[in-house]
N, C-alpha and C positions, 0 to 999 in steps of 0.2 A: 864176712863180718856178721855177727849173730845180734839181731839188733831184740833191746830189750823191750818186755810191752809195757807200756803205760797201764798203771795201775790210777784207778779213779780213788780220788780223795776221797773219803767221805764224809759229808760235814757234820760234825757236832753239835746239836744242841748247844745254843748262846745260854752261859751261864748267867742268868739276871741274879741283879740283890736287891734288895726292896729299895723303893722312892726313896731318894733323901728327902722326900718330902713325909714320908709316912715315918723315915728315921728320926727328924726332927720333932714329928708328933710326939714318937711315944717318949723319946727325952725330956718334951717340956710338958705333957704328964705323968712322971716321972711314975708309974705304976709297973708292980716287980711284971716282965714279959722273959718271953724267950726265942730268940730267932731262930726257926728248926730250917735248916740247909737239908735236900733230900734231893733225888732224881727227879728231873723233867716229870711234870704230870700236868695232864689236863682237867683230871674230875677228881671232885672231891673224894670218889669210890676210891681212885688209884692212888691220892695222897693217904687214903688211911691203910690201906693196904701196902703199900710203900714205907710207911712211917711204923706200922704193925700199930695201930690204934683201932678199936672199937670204932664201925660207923658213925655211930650217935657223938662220938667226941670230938669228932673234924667236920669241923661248919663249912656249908659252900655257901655263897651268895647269888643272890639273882637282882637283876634288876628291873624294876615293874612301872608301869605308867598306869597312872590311872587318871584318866581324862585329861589333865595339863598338869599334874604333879605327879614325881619321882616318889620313888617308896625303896628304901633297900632293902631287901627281906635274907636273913638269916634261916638256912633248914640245918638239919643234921644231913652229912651225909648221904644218909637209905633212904633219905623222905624226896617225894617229888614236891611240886607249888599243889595246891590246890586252889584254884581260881575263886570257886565260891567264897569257901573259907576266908581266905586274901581280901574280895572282896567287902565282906562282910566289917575284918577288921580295920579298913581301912575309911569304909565310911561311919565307924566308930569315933574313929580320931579324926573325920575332917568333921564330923555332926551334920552330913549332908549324903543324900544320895549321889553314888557314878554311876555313869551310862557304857564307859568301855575300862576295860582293865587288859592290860598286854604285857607279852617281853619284848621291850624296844631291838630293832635288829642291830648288829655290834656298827655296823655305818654310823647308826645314829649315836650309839655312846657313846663314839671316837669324834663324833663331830661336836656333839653337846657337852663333853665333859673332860673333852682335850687329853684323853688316852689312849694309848694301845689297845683292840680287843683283846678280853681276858685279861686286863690289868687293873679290873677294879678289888677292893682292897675292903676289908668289912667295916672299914672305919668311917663311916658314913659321913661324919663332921669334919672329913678333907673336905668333901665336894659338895656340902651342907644339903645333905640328904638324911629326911627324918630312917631313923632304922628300926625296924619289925622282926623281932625272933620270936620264933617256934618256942613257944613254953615247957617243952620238953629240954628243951638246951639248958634251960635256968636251972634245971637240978642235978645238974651234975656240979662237980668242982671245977675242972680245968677243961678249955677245951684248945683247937687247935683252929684258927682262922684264917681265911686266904689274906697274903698281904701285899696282891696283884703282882706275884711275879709266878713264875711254873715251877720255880725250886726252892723259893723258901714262903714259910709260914710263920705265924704270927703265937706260940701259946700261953695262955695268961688267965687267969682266973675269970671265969664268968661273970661272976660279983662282980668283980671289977671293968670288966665289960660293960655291961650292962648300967653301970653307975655312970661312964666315963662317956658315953652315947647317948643317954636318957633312951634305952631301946625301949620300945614297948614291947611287952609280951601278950602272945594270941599263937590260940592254934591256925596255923597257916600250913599244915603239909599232911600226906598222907604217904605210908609206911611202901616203901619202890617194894618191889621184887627184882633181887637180884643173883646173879647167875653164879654160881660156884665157877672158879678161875681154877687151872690144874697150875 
């Protein structure tokens, strides 16, 4: 008897679709969007490379603390945070000096903001979190935004971004180096 082998599964990447709750958003601000469906990605480098988008047009987000308040900050792509920068703008908008500025570790987001790591989403006004973009982002037309899942995104006019979040703009990042992929 020629016994067969066991071939291991291999599992797939779990297709996520965005929040019903981020769906529900952009329904009842009814601002023209597009939901871009694409391959599993974890950084913003890989969604624009994935998507065939220019760095500068696929937003990532991060999440900052600064002293006892949340800040969502909007980069391009190629840009890393810069902390001074960040800080700078940030105690523009409270009208007060901070003593620490951080990336909260993802424990803490999933504990304080009841999600998944890596499922936060640029829309800051789900989790009523003031949001911060990179001034560079404002001028382009369209861009592409995480909308906290790994295979889809958010793309929709900046303007209308920006109007729809009251973002404030400041320079907040400085330009990555990055590596040529074969």
């Amino acid at each position: 008897m020629i016994k067969k082998k066991k071939t291991k599964k291999v599992k797939k990447p779990r297709k996520t679709k965005i929040s019903k709750k981020l769906e529900n958003y952009l329904k009842k601000i009814d601002i023209k969007h597009n939901v871009l469906e694409h391959k599993t990605v974890y950084t913003a480098i890989d969604a624009a490379i994935t998507m065939k988008r220019k760095f500068q047009e696929v937003v990532k987000n991060l999440l900052v603390k600064a002293d006892k308040d949340y800040f969502l900050i909007l980069l391009p792509a190629d840009q890393n945070l810069d902390f001074q920068k960040t800080q700078k703008a940030i105690e523009k908008i409270l009208g007060r000096k901070i003593k620490t500025i951080k990336i909260p570790s993802e424990k803490m987001i999933e504990k304080t903001f009841k999600i998944k790591a890596g499922a936060l989403s640029s829309f800051g006004s789900l989790y009523k979190l003031p949001v911060l973009m990179e001034r560079k982002i404002s001028k382009i037309k369209k861009a592409v935004f995480p909308s906290g899942s790994f295979n889809h995104s958010i793309e929709m006019e900046v303007k209308d971004f920006i109007e729809q979040e009251k973002a404030k703009l400041a320079l907040l990042g400085t330009k990555k180096k990055i590596k040529k992929r074969k």
